[in-house]
GULO-6878 format. One record per residue (C-alpha): residue number from 1; residue in one letter; chain; x, y, z. Coordinates in nm, 3 decimals, m for minus. Each point is the difference from the previous one (the first is absolute). Layout:
residues N
PT num residuo cadena       x       y       z
PT NUM       a      A       X       Y       Z
...
This chain:
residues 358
PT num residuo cadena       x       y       z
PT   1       x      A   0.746  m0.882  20.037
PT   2       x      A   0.021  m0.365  m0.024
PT   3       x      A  m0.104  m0.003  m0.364
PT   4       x      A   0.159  m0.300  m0.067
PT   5       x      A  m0.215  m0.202   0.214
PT   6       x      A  m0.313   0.149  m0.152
PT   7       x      A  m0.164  m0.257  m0.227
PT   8       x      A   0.081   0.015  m0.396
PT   9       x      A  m0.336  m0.049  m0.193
PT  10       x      A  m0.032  m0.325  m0.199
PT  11       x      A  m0.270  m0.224  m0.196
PT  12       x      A  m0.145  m0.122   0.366
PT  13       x      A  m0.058   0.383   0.067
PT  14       x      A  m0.209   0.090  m0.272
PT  15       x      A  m0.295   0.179   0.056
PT  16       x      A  m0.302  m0.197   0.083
PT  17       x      A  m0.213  m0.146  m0.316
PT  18       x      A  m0.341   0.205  m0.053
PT  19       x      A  m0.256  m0.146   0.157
PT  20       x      A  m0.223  m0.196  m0.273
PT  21       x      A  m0.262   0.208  m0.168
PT  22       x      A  m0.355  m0.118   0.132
PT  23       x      A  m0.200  m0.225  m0.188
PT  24       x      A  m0.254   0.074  m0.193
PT  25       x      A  m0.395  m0.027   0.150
PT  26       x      A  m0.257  m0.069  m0.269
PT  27       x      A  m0.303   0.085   0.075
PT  28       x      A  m0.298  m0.236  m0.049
PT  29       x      A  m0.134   0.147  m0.340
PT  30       x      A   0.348  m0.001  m0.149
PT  31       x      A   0.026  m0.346   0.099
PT  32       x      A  m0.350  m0.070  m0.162
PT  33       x      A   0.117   0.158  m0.315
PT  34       x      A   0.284  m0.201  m0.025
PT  35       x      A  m0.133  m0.362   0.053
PT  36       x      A  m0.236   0.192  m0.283
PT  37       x      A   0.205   0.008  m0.188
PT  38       x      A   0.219  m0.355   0.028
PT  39       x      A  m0.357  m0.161  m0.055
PT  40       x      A  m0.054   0.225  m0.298
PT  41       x      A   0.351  m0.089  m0.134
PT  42       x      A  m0.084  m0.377   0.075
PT  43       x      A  m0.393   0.009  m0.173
PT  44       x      A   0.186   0.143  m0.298
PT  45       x      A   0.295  m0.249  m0.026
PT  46       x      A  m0.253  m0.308   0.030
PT  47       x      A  m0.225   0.134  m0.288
PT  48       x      A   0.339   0.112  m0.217
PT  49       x      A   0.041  m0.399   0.091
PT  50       x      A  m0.346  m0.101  m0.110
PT  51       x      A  m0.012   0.136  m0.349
PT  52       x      A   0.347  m0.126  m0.047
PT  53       x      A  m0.093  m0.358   0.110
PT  54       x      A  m0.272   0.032  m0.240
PT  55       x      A   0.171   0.041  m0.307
PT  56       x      A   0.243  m0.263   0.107
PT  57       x      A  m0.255  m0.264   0.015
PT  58       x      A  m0.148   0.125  m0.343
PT  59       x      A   0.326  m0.050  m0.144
PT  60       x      A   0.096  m0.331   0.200
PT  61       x      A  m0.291  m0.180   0.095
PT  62       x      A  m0.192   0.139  m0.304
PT  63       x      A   0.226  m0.222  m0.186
PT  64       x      A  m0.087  m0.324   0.248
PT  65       x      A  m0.199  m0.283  m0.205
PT  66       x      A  m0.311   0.087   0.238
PT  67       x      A   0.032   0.327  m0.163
PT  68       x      A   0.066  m0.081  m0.371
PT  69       x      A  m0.332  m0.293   0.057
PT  70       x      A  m0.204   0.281   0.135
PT  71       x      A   0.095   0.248  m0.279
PT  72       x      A  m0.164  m0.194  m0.310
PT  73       x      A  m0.219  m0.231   0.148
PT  74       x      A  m0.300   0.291   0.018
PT  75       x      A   0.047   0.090  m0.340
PT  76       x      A  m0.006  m0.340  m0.087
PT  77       x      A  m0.323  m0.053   0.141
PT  78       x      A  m0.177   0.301   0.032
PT  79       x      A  m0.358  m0.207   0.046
PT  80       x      A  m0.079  m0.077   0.389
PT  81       x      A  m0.037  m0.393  m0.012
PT  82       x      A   0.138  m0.305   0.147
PT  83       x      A   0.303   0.024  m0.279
PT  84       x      A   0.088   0.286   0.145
PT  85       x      A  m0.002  m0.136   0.348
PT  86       x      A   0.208  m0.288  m0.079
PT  87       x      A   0.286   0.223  m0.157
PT  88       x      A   0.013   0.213   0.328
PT  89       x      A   0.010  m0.358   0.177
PT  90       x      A   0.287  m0.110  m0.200
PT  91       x      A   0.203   0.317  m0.009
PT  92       x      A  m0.031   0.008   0.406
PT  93       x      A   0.122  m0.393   0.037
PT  94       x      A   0.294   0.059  m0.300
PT  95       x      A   0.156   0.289   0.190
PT  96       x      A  m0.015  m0.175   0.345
PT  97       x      A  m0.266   0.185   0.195
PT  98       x      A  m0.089  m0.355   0.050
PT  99       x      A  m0.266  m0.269  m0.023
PT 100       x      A  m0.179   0.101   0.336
PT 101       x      A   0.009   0.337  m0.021
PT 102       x      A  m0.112   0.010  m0.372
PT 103       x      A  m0.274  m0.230   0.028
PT 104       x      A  m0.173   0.226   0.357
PT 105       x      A   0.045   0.285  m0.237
PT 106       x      A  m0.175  m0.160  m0.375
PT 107       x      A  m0.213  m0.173   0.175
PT 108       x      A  m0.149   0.332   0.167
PT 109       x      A   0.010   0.227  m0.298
PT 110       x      A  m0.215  m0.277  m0.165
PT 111       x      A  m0.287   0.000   0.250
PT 112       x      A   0.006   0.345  m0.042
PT 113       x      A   0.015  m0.051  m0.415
PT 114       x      A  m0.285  m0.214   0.035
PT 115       x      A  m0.194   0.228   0.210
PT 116       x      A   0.017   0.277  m0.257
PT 117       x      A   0.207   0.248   0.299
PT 118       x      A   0.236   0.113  m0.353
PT 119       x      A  m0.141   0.118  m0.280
PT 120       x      A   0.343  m0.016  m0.198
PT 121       x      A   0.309  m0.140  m0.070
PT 122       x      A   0.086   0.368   0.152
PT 123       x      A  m0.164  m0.087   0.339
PT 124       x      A   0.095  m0.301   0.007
PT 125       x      A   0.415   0.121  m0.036
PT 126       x      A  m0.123   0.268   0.292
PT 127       x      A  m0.101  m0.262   0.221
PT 128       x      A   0.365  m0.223  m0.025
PT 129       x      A   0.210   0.288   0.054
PT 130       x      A  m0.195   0.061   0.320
PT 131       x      A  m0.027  m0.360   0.100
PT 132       x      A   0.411  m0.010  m0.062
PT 133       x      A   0.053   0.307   0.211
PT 134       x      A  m0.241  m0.142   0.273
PT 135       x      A   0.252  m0.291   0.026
PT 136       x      A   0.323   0.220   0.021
PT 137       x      A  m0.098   0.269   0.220
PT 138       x      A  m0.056  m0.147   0.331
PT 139       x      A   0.398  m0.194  m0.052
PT 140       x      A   0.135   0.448  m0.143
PT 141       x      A   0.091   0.035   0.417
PT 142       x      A   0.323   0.228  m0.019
PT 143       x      A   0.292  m0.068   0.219
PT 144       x      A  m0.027   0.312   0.252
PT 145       x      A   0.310  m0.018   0.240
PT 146       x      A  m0.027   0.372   0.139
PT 147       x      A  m0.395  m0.121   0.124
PT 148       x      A   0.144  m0.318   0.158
PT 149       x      A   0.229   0.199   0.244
PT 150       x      A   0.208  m0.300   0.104
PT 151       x      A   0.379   0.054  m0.016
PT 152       x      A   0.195  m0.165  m0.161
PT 153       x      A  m0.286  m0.128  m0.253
PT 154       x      A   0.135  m0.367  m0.093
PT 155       x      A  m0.050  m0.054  m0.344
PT 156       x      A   0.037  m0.404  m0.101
PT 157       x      A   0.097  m0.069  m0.352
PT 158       x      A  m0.121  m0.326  m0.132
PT 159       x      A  m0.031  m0.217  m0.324
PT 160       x      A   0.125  m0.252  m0.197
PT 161       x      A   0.324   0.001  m0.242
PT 162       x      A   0.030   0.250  m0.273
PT 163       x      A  m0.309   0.220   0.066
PT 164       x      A   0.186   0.328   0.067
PT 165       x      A   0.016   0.029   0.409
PT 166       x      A   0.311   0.143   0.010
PT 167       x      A  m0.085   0.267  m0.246
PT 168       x      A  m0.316   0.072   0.157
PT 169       x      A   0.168   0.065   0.333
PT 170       x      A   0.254   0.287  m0.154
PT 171       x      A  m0.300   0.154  m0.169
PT 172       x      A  m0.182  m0.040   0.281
PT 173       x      A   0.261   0.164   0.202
PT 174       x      A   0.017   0.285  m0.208
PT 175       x      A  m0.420   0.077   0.008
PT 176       x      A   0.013   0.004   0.379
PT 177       x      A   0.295   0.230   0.015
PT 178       x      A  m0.143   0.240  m0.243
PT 179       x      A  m0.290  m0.004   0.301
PT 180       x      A   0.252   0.081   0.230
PT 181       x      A   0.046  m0.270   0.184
PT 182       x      A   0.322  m0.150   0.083
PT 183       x      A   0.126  m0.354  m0.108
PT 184       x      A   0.223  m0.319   0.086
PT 185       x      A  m0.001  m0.288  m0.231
PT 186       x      A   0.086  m0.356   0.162
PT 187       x      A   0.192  m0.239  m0.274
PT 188       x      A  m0.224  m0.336   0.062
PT 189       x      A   0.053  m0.158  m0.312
PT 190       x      A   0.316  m0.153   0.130
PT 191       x      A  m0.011  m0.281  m0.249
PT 192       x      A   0.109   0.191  m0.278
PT 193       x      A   0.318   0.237   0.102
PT 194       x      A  m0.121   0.200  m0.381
PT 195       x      A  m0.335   0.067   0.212
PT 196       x      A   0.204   0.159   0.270
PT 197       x      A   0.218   0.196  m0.166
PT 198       x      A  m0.277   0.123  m0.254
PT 199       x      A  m0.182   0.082   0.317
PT 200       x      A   0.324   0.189   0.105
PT 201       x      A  m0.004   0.191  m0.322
PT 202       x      A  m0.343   0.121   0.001
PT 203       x      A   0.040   0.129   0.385
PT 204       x      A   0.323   0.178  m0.115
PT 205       x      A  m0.229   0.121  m0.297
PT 206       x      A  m0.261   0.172   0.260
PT 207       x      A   0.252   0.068   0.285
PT 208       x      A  m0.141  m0.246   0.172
PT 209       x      A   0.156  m0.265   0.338
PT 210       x      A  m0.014  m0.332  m0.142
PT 211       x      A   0.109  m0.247   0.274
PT 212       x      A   0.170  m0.369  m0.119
PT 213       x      A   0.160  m0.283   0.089
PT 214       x      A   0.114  m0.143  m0.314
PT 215       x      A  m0.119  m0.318  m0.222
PT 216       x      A  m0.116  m0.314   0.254
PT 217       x      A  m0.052   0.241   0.324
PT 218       x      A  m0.330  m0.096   0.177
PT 219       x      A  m0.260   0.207  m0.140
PT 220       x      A  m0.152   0.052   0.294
PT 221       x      A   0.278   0.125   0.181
PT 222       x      A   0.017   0.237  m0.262
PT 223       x      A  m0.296   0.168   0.058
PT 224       x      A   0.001  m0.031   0.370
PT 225       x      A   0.318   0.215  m0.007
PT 226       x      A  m0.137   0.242  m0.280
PT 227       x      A  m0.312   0.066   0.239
PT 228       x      A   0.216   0.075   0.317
PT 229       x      A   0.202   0.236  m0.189
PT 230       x      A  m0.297   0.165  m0.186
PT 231       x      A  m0.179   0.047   0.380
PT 232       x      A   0.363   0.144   0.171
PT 233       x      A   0.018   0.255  m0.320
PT 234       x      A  m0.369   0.098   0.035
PT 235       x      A  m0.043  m0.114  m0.387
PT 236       x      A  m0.382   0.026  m0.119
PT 237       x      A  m0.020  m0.288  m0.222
PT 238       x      A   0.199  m0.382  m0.050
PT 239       x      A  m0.034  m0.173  m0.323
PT 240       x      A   0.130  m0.382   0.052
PT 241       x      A   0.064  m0.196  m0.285
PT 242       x      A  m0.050  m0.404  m0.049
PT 243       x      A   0.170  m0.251  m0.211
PT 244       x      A  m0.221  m0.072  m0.267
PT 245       x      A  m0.162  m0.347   0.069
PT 246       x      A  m0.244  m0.253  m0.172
PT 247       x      A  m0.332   0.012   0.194
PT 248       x      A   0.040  m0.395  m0.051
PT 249       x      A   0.339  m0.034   0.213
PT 250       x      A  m0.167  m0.062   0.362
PT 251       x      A   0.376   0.042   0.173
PT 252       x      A   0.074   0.392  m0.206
PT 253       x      A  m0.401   0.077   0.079
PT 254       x      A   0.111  m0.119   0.389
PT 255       x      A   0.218   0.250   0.026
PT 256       x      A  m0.223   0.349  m0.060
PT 257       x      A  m0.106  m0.135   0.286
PT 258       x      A   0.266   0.011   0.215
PT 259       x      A   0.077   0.335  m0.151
PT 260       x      A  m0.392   0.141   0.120
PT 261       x      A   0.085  m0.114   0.376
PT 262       x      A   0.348   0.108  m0.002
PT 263       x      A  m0.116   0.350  m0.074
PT 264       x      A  m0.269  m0.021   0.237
PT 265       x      A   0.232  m0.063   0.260
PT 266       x      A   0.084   0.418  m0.014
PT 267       x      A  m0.299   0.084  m0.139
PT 268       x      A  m0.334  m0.221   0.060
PT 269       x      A  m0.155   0.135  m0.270
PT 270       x      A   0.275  m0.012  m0.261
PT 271       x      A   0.009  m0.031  m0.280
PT 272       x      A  m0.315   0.291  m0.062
PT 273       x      A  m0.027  m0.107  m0.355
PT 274       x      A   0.088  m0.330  m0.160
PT 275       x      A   0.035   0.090  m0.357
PT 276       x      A   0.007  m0.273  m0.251
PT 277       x      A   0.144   0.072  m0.392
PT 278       x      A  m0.224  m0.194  m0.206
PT 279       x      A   0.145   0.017  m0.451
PT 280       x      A  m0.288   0.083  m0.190
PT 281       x      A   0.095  m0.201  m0.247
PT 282       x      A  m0.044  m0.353   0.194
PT 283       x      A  m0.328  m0.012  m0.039
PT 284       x      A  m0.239  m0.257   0.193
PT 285       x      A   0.279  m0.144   0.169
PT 286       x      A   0.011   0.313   0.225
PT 287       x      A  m0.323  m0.048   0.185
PT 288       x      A   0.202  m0.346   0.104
PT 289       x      A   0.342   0.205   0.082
PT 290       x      A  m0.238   0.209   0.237
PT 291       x      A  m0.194  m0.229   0.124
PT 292       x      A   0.357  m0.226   0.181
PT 293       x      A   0.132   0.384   0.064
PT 294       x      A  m0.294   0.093   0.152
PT 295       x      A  m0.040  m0.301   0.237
PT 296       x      A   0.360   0.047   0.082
PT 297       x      A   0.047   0.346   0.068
PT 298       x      A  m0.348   0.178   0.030
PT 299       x      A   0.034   0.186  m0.320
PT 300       x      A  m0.168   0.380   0.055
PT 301       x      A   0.086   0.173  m0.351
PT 302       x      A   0.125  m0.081  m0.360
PT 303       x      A   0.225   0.138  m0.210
PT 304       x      A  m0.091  m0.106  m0.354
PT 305       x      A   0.327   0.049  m0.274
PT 306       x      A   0.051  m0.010  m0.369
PT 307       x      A  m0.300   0.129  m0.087
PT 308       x      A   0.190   0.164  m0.272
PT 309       x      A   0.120  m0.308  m0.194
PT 310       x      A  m0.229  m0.350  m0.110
PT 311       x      A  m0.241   0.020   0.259
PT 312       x      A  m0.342  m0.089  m0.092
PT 313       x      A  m0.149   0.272   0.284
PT 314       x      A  m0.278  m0.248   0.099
PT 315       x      A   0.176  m0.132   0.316
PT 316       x      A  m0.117   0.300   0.251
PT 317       x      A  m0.331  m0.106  m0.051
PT 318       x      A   0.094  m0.347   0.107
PT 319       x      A   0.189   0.146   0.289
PT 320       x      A  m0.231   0.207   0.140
PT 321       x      A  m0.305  m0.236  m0.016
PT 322       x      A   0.115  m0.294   0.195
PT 323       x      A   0.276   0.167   0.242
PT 324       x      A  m0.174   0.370   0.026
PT 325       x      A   0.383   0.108   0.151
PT 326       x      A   0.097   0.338  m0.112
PT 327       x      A   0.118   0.088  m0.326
PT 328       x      A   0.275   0.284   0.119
PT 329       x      A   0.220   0.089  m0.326
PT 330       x      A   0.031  m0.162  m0.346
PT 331       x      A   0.344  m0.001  m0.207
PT 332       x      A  m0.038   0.168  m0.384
PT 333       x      A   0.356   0.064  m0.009
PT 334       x      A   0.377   0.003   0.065
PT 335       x      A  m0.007   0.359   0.128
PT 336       x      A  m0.031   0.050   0.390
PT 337       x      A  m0.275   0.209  m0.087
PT 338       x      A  m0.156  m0.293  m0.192
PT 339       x      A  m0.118  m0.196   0.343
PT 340       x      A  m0.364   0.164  m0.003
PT 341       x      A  m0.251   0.019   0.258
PT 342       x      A  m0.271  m0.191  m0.136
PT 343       x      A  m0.305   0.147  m0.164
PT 344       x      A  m0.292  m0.226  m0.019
PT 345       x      A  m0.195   0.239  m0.249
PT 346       x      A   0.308   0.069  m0.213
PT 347       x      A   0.082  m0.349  m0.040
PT 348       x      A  m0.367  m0.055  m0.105
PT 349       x      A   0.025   0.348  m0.242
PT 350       x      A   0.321  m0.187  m0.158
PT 351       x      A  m0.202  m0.328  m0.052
PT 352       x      A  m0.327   0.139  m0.117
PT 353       x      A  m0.117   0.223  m0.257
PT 354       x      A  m0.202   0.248   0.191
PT 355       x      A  m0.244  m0.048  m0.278
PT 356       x      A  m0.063  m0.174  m0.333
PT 357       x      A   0.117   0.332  m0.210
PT 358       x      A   0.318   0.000   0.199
């Protein structure tokens, strides 16, 4: 009776959804084994990375002038004398390790000459490829985000013209997503609209945010947007580029400056890393490049590029005796995979016979 008032069924009176099935507990020892096992997957990855840095130093900075002095200069003079002294002293200075550097270093190995501490030419090889490594390995400091804990880590590019920043960022990009961290790029170099859109292209490349405001914008409303969008979207790391800039031109220098405080304005301690691109290939004049960087923008690691092409390898001796900032990666390469964490004892391997029958 009255079945026409009765209700017909419809999409609102479907039965009621399943309630959702309960989440999984993990126990403590399960979740033991499994950060385990990401640390086992991450000790193996960054010795896979290791040997593979290795032989790309052998086969790029192997082929440095340092390297090619190094390589006949024992067999040259296989007696342990002053001659032999003088070559190292020459080989050092020609392939820009410096005239400070190189002198602290001859000078020492000759006291040592003199008071009969090597008995050979042998020895004597033994004791520069330590005293080499002893100046590299307090600068081989790699850039840990995931131990800093800050989020977003600000990452400040900086350099002069032409040494590769913009290329380091993408490949930098691409390392710290492959250790799972998530990215935004900020598009800095507004001088050049080819930087930003080259930035644009390597973010697109990585699936990466890039945010822009064209050629002329105020760099440092640039990244003071690109850091309040990377903190709303919970993003784990911000790489800012820079125009390249002479250190020499006070007014571009200025304004890194006003990009620092800008940034601190969200973030006191932003930027977390101020990362300067130094080309291998400029030799001396890039202990004067970070020196005006340095003073302008508190410089805490280097990125040393184009290892790969004319560079005479001596520089990072330079560099890490008179600034002692971290070395983080060196460039061999155009790959992504080609920005390298540095290896003070590779570099040194690629350099140095490990003996005089090598």
């Amino acid at each position: 009776m009255f079945d026409f008032l009765k209700k017909k069924p419809g999409k609102d009176d479907a039965a009621p959804a399943a309630p959702p099935a309960p989440r999984k507990v993990y126990t403590p020892e399960e979740l033991a084994r499994a950060f385990d096992a990401v640390q086992e997957e991450k000790a193996a990855r960054a010795a896979l990375e290791r040997e593979q840095t290795r032989e790309a130093l052998k086969e790029t900075v192997g082929g440095s002038l340092l390297a090619r002095s190094f390589g006949g200069l024992f067999a040259r003079h296989p007696r342990l004398d002053d001659d032999l002294l003088d070559e190292i002293e020459t080989a050092l200075i020609s392939a820009d390790v410096g005239v400070p550097a190189t002198t602290a270093l001859v000078e020492g190995l000759r006291k040592r000459m003199k008071a009969r501490e090597f008995a050979d030419a042998s020895a004597l090889l033994g004791a520069l490829r330590r005293e080499l490594l002893a100046m590299l390995a307090p600068v081989a400091k790699p850039l840990d985000i995931a131990a800093d804990g800050r989020k977003p880590f600000v990452v400040l590019t900086v350099g002069v013209n032409g040494v590769g920043k913009t290329t380091t960022i993408g490949k930098l990009a691409r390392r710290f997503q492959l250790d799972g961290h998530s990215l935004m790029l900020a598009a800095g170099d507004t001088f050049r609209a080819a930087a930003v859109e080259q930035l644009q292209v390597w973010g697109q490349r990585n699936n990466v945010a890039v945010v822009a405001q064209g050629q002329d914008a105020d760099a440092a409303s640039v990244a003071f947007d690109a850091l309040q969008a990377a903190k709303a979207r919970g993003i784990d790391v911000l790489i800012a580029d820079t125009a390249g800039r002479l250190h020499t031109q006070a007014g571009l220098m200025a304004e890194l400056g006003k990009i620092r405080r800008v940034l601190a304005k969200i973030d006191p301690d932003a930027p977390h890393e101020v990362l300067m691109v130094i080309d291998g290939t400029t030799g001396q004049n890039a202990l004067s490049q970070l020196r005006s960087f340095h003073q302008a923008t508190g410089v805490t690691g280097l990125v040393v590029t184009k290892l790969d092409g004319s560079a005479k390898g001596g520089v990072l001796f330079a560099l890490a005796r008179e600034f002692a900032i971290p070395i983080r990666f060196v460039g061999l390469g155009e790959k992504p995979e080609d920005l390298r964490v540095f290896d003070p004892e590779a570099f040194v391997d690629a350099l140095l016979p490990a003996s005089l029958g090598d």
